[in-house]
N, CA, C and O atoms as a printed pandas DataFrame, in Angstrom:
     atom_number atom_name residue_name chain_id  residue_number  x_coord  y_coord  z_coord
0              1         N          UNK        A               1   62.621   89.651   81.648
1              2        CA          UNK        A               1   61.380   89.504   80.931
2              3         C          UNK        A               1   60.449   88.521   81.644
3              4         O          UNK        A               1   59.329   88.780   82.084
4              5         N          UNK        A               2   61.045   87.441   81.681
5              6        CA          UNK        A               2   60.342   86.635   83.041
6              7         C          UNK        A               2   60.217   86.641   84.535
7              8         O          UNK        A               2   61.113   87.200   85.168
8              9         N          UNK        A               3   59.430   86.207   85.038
9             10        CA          UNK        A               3   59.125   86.525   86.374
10            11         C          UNK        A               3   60.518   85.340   87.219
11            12         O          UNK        A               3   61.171   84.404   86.758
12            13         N          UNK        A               4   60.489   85.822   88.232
13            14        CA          UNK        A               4   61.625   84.808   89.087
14            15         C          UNK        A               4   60.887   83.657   89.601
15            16         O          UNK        A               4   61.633   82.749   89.966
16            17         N          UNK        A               5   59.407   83.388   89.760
17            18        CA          UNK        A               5   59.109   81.967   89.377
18            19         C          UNK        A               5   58.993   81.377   87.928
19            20         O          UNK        A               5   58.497   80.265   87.748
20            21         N          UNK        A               6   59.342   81.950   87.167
21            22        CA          UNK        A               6   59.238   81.277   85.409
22            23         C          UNK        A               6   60.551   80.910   85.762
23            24         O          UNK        A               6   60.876   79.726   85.679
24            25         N          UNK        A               7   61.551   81.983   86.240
25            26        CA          UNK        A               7   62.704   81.391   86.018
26            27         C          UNK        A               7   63.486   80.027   86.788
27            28         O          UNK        A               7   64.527   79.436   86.499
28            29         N          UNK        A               8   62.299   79.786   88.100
29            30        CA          UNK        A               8   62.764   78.913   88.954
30            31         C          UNK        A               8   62.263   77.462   87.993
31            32         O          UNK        A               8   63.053   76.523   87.894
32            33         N          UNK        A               9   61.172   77.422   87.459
33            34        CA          UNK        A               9   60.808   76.441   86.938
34            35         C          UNK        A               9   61.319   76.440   85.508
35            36         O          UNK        A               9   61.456   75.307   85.047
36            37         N          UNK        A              10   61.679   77.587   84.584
37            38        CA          UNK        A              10   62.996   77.128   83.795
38            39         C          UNK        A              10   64.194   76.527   84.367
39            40         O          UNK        A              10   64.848   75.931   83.511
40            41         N          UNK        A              11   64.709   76.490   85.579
41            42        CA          UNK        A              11   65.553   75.997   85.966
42            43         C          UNK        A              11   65.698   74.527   86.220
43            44         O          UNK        A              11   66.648   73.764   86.045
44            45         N          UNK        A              12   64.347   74.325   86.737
45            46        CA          UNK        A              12   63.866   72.649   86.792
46            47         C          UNK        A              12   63.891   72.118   85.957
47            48         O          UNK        A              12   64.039   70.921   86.203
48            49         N          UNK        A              13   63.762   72.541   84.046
49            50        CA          UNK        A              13   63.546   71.918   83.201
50            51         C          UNK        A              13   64.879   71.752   82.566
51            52         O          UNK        A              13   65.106   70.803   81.816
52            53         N          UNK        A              14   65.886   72.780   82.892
53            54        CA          UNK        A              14   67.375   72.544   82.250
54            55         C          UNK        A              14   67.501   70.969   83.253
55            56         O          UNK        A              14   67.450   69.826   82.800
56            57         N          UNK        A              15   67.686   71.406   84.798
57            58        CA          UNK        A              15   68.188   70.172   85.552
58            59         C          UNK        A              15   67.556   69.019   85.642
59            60         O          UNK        A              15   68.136   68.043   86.119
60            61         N          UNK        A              16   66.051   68.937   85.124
61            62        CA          UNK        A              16   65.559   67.567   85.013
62            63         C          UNK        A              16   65.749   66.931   83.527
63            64         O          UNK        A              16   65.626   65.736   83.258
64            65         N          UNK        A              17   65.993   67.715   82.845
65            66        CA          UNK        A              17   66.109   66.954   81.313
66            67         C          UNK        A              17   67.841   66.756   81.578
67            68         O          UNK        A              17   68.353   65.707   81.185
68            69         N          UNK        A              18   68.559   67.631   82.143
69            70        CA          UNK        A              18   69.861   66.332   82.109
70            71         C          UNK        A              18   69.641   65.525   82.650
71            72         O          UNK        A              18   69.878   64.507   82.000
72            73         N          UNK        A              19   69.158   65.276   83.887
73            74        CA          UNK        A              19   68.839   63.905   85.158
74            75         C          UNK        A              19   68.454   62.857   84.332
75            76         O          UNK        A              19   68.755   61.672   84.475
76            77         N          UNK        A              20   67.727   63.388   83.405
77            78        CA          UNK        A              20   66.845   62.045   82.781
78            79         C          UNK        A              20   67.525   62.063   81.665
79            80         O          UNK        A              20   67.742   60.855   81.576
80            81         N          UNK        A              21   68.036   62.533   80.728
81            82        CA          UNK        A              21   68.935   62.490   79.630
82            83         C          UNK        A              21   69.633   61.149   80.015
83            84         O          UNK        A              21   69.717   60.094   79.386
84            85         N          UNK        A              22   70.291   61.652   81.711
85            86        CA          UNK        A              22   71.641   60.902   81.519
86            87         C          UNK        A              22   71.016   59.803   81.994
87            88         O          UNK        A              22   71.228   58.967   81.116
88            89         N          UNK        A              23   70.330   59.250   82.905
89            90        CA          UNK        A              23   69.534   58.146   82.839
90            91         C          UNK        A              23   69.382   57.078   82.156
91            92         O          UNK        A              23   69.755   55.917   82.323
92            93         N          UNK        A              24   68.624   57.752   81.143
93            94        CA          UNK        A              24   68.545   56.541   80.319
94            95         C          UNK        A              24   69.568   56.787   78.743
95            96         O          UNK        A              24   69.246   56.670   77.561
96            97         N          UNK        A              25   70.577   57.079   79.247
97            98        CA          UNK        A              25   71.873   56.862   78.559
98            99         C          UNK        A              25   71.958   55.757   78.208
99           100         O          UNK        A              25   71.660   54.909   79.050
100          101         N          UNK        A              26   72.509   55.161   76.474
101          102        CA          UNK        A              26   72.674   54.262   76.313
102          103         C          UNK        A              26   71.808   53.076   76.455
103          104         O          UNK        A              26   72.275   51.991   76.108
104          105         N          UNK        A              27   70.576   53.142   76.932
105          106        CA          UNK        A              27   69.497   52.268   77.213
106          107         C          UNK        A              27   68.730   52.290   76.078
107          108         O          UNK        A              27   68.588   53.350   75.469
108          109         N          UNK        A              28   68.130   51.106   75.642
109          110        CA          UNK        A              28   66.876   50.912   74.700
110          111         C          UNK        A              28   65.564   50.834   75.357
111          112         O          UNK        A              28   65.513   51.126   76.552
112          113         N          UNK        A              29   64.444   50.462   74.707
113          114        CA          UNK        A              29   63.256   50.580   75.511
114          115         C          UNK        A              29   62.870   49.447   76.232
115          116         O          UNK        A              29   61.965   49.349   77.060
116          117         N          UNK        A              30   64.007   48.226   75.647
117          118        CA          UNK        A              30   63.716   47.181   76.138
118          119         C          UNK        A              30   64.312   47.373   77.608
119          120         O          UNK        A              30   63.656   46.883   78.526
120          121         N          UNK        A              31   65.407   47.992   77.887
121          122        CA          UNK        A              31   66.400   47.708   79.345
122          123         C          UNK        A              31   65.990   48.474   80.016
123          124         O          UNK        A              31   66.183   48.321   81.222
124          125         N          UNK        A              32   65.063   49.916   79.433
125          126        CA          UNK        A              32   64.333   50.979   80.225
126          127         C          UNK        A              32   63.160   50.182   80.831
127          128         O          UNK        A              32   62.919   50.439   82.011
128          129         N          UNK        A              33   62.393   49.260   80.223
129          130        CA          UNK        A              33   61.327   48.836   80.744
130          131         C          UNK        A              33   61.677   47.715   81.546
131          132         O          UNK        A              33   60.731   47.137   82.082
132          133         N          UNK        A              34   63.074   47.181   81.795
133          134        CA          UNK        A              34   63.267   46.107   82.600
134          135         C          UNK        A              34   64.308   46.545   83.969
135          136         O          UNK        A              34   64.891   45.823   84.779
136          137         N          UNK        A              35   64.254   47.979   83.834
137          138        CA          UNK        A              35   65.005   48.423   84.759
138          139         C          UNK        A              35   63.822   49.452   85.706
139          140         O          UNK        A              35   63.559   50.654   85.697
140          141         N          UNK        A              36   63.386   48.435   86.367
141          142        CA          UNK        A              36   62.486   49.019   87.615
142          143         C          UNK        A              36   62.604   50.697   88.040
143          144         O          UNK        A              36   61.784   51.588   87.819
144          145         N          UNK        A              37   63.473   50.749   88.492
145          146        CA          UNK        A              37   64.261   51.843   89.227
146          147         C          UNK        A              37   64.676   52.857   88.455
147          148         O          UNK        A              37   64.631   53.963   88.994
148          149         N          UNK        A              38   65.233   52.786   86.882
149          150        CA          UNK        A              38   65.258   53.905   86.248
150          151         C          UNK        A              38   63.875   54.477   85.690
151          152         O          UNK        A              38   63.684   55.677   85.491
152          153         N          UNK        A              39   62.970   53.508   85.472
153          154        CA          UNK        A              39   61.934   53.609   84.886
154          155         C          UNK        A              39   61.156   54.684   85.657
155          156         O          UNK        A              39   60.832   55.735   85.103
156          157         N          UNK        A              40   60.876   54.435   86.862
157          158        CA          UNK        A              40   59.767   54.732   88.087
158          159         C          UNK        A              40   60.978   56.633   87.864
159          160         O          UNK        A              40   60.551   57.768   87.653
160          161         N          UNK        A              41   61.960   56.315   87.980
161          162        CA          UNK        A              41   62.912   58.057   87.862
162          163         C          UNK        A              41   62.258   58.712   86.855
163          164         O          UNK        A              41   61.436   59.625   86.927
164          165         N          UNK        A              42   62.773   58.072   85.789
165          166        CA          UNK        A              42   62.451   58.109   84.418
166          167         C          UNK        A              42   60.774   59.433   84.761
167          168         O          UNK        A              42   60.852   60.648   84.946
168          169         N          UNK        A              43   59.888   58.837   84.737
169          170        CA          UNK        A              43   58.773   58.720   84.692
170          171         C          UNK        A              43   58.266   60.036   85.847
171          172         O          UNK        A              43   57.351   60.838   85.658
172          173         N          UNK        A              44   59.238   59.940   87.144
173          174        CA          UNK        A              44   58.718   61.000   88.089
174          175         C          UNK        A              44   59.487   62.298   87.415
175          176         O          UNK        A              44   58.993   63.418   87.548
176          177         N          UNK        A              45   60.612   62.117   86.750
177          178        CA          UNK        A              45   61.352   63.896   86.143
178          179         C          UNK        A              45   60.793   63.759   84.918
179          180         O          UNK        A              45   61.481   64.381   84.109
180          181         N          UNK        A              46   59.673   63.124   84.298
181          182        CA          UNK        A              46   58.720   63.661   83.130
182          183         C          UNK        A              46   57.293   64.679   83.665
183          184         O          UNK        A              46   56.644   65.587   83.145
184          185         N          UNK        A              47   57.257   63.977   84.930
185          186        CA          UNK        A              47   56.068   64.379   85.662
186          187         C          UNK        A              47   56.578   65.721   86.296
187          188         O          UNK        A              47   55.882   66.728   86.164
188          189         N          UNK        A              48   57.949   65.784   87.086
189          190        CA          UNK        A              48   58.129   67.658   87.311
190          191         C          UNK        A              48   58.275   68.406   86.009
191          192         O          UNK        A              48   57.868   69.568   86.002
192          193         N          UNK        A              49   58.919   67.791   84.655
193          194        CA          UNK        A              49   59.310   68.456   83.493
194          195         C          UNK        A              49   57.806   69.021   83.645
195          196         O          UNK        A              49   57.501   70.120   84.107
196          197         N          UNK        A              50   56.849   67.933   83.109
197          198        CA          UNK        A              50   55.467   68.263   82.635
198          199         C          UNK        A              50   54.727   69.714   83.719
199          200         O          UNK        A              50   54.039   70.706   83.482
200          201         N          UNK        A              51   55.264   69.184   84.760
201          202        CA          UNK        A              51   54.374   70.307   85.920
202          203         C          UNK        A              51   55.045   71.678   85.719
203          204         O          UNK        A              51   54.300   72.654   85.625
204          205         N          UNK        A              52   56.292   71.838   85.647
205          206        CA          UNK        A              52   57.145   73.166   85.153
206          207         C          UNK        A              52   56.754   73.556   84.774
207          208         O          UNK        A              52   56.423   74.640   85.255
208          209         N          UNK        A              53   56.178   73.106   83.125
209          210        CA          UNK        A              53   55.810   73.671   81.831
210          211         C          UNK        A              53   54.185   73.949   82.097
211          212         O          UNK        A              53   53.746   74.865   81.402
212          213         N          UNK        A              54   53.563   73.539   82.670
213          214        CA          UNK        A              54   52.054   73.692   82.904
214          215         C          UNK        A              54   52.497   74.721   83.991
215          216         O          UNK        A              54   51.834   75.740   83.797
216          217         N          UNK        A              55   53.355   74.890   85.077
217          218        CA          UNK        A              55   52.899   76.157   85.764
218          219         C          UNK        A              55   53.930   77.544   85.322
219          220         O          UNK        A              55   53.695   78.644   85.823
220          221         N          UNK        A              56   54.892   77.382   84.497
221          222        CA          UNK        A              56   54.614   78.288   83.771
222          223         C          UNK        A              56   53.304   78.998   82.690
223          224         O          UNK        A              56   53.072   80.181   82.442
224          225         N          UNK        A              57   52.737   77.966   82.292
225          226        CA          UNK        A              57   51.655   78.660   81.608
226          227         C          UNK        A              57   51.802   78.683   79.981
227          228         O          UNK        A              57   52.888   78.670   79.401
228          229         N          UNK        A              58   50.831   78.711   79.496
229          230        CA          UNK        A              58   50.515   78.696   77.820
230          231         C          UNK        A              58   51.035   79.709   77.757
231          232         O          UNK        A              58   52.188   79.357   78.006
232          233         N          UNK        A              59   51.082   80.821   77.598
233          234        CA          UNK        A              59   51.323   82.484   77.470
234          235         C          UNK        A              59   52.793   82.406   77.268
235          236         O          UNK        A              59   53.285   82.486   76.142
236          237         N          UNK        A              60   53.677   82.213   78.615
237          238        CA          UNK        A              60   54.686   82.198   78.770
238          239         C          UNK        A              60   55.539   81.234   77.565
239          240         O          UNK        A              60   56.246   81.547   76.607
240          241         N          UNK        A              61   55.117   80.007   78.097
241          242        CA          UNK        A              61   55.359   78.848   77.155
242          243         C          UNK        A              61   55.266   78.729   75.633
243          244         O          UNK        A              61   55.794   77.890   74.902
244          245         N          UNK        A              62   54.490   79.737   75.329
245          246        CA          UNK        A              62   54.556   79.937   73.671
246          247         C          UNK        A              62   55.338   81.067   72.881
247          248         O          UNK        A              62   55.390   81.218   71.661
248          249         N          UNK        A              63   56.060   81.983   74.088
249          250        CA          UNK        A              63   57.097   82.720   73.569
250          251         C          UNK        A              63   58.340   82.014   74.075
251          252         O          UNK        A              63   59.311   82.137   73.328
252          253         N          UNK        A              64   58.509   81.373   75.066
253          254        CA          UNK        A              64   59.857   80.674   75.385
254          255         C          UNK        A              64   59.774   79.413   74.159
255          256         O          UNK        A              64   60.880   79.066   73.746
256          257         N          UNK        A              65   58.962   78.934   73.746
257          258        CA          UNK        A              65   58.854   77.247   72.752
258          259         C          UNK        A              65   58.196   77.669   71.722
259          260         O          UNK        A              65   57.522   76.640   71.674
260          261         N          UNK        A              66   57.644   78.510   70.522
261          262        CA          UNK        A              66   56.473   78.859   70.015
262          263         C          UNK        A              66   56.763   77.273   68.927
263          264         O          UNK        A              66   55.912   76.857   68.141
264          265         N          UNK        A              67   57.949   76.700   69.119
265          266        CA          UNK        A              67   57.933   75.686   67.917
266          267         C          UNK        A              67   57.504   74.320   69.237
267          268         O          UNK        A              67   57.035   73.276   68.784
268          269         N          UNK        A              68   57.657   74.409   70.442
269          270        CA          UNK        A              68   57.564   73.216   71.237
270          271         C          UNK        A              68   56.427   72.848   71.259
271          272         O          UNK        A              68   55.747   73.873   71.210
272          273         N          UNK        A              69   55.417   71.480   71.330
273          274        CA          UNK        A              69   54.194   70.602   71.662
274          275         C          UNK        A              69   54.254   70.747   72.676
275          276         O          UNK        A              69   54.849   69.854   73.281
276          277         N          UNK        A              70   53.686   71.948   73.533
277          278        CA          UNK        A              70   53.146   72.582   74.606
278          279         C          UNK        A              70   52.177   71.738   75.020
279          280         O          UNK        A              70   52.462   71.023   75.980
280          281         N          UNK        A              71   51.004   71.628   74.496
281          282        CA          UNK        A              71   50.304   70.851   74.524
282          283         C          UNK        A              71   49.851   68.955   74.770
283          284         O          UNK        A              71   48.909   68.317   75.242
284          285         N          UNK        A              72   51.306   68.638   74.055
285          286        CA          UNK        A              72   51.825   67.152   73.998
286          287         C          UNK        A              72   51.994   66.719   75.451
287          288         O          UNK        A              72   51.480   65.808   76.101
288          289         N          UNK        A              73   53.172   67.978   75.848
289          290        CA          UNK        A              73   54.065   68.005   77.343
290          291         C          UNK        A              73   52.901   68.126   78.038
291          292         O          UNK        A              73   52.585   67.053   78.551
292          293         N          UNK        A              74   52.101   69.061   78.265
293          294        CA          UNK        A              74   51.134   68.841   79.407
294          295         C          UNK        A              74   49.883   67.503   79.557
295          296         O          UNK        A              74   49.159   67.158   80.491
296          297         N          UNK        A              75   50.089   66.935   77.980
297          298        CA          UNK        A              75   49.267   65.933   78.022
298          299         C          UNK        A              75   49.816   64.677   78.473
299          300         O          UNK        A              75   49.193   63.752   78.993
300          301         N          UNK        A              76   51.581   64.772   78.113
301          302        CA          UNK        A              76   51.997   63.349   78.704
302          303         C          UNK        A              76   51.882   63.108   80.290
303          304         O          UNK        A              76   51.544   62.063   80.845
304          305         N          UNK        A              77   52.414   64.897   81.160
305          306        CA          UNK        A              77   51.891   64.825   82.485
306          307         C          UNK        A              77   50.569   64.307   82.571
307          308         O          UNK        A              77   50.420   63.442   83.434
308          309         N          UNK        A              78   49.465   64.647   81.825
309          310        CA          UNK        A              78   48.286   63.703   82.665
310          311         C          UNK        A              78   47.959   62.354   82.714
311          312         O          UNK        A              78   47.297   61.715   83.532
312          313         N          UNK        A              79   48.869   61.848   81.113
313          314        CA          UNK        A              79   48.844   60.245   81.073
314          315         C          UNK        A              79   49.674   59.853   82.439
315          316         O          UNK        A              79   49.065   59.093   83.192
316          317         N          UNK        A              80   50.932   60.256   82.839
317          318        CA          UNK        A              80   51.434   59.859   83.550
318          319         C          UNK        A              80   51.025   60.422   85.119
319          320         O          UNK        A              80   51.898   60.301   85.979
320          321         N          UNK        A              81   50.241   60.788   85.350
321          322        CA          UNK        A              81   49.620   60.838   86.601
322          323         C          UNK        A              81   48.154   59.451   86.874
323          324         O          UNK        A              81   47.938   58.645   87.779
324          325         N          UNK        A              82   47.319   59.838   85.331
325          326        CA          UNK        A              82   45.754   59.388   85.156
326          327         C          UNK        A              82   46.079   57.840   84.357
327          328         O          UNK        A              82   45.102   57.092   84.373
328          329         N          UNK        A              83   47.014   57.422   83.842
329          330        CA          UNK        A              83   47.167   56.398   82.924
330          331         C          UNK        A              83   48.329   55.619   83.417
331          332         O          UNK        A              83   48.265   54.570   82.776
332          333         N          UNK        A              84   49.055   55.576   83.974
333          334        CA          UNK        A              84   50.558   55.282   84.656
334          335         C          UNK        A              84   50.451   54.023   84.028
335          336         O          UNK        A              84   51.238   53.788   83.111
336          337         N          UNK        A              85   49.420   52.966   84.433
337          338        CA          UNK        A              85   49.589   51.611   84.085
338          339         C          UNK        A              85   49.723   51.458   82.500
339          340         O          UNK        A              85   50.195   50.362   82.196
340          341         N          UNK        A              86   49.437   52.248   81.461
341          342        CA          UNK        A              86   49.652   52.341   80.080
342          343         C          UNK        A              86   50.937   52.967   79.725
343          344         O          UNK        A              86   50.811   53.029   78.502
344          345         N          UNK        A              87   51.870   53.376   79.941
345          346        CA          UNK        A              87   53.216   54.122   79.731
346          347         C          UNK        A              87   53.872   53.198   79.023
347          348         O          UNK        A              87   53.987   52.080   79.525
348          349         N          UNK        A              88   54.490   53.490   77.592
349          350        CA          UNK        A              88   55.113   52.844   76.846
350          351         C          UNK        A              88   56.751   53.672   77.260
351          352         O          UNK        A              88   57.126   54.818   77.014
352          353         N          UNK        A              89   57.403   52.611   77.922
353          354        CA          UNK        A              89   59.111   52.740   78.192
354          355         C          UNK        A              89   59.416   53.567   76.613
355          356         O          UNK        A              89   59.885   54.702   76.704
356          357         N          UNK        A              90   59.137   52.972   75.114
357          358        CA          UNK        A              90   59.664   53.324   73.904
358          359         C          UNK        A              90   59.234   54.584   74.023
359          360         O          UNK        A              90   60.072   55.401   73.642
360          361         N          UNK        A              91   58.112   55.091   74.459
361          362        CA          UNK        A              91   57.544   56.488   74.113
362          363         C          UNK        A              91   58.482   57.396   74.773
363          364         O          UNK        A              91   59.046   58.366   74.268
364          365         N          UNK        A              92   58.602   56.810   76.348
365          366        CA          UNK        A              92   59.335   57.820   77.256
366          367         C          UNK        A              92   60.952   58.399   76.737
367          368         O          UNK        A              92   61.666   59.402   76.771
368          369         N          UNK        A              93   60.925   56.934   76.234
369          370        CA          UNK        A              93   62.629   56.857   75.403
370          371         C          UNK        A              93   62.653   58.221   74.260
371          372         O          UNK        A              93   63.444   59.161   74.176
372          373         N          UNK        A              94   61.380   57.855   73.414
373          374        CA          UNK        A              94   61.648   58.765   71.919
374          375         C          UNK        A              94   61.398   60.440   72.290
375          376         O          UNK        A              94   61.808   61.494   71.805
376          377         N          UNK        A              95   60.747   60.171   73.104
377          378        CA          UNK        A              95   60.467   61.865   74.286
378          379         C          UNK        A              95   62.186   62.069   74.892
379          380         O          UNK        A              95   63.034   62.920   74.625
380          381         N          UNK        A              96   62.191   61.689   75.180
381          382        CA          UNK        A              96   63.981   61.909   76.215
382          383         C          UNK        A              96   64.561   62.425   74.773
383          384         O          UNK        A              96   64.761   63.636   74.684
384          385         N          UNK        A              97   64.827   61.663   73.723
385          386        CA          UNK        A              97   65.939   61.556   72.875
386          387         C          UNK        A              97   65.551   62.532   71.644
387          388         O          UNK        A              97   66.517   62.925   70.989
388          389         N          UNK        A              98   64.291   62.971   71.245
389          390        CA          UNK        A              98   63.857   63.712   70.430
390          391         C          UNK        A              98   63.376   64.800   70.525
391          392         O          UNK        A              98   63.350   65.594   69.584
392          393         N          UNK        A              99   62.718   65.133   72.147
393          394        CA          UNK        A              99   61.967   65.912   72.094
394          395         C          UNK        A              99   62.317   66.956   73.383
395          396         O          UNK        A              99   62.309   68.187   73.402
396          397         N          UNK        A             100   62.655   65.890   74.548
397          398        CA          UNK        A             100   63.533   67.201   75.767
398          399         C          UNK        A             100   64.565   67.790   74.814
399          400         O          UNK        A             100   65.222   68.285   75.730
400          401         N          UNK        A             101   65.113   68.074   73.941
401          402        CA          UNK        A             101   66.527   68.501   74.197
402          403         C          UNK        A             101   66.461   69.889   73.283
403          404         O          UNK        A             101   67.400   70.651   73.052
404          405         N          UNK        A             102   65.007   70.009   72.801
405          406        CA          UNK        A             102   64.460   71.244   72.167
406          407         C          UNK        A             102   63.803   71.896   73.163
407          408         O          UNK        A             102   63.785   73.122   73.271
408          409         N          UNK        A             103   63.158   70.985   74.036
409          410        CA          UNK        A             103   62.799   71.818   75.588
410          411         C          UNK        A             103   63.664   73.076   76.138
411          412         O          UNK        A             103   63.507   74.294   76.225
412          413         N          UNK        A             104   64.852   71.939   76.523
413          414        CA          UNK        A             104   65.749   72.593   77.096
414          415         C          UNK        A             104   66.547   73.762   76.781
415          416         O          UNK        A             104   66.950   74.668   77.511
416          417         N          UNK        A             105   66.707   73.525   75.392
417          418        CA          UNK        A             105   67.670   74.697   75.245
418          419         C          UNK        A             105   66.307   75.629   75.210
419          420         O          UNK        A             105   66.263   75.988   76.387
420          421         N          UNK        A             106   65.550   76.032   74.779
421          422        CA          UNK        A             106   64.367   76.986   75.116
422          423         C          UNK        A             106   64.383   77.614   76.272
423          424         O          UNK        A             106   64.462   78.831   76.438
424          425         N          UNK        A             107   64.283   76.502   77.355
425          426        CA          UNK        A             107   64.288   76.822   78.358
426          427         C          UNK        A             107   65.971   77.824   79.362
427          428         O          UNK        A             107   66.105   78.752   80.161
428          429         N          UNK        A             108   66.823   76.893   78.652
429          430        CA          UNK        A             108   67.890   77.798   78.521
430          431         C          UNK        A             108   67.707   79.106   78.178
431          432         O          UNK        A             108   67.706   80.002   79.022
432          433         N          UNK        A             109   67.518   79.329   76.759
433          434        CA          UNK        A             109   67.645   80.436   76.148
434          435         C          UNK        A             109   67.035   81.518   76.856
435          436         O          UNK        A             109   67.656   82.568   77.018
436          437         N          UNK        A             110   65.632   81.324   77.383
437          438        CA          UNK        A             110   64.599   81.632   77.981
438          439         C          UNK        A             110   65.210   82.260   79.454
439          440         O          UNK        A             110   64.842   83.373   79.827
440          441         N          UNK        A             111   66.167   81.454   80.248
441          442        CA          UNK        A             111   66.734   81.982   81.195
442          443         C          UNK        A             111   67.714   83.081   81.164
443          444         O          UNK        A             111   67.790   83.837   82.132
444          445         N          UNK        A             112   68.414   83.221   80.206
445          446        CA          UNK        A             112   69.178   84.024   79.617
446          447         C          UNK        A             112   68.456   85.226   79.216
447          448         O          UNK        A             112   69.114   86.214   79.541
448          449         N          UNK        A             113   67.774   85.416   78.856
449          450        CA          UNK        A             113   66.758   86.411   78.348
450          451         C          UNK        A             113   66.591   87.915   79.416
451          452         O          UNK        A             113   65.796   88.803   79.111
């Protein structure tokens, strides 16, 4: 049903939401924001998540997610390209822990399809 680039960039979004899942494992927002190095990770596999989902496309993206903030995701990519110096560690945290993991299986499901 999908094209074999939807499916390459569904693929990015299964393997970057574990990368970053496991990341900030066990971390609060306080140790995320004092940990240089996970943070700056953190922050670049929100930015391929975000680019995935924008080059798949609205169209695509609203039959693979019709319940996902399509919209949210492509907006956090632009904070985090256009705003970087404003990034709340807690936000990135409550995104990882609440909100990839409805991504993903979508995106799963979506590959399967």
């Amino acid at each position: 049903m999908y094209s074999e680039r939807t499916r390459l960039f569904l693929a990015d979004i299964v393997e970057d939401v574990d990368r970053l899942v496991a990341f900030v494992d066990g971390m609060d927002a306080k140790a995320l924001g004092a940990d240089e190095r996970t943070l700056l990770a953190v922050e670049r596999l929100f930015q391929r998540i975000t680019e995935a989902v924008i080059q798949i496309g609205s169209e695509d993206m609203g039959r693979i997610g019709p319940d996902l903030p399509v919209r949210n995701i492509r907006g956090l990519g632009n904070r985090l390209r256009h705003d970087y110096r404003n990034i709340d560690p807690e936000l990135l945290l409550r995104i990882a822990q609440n909100e990839l993991p409805a991504l993903r299986a979508a995106a799963e499901r979506a590959m399967g399809e």
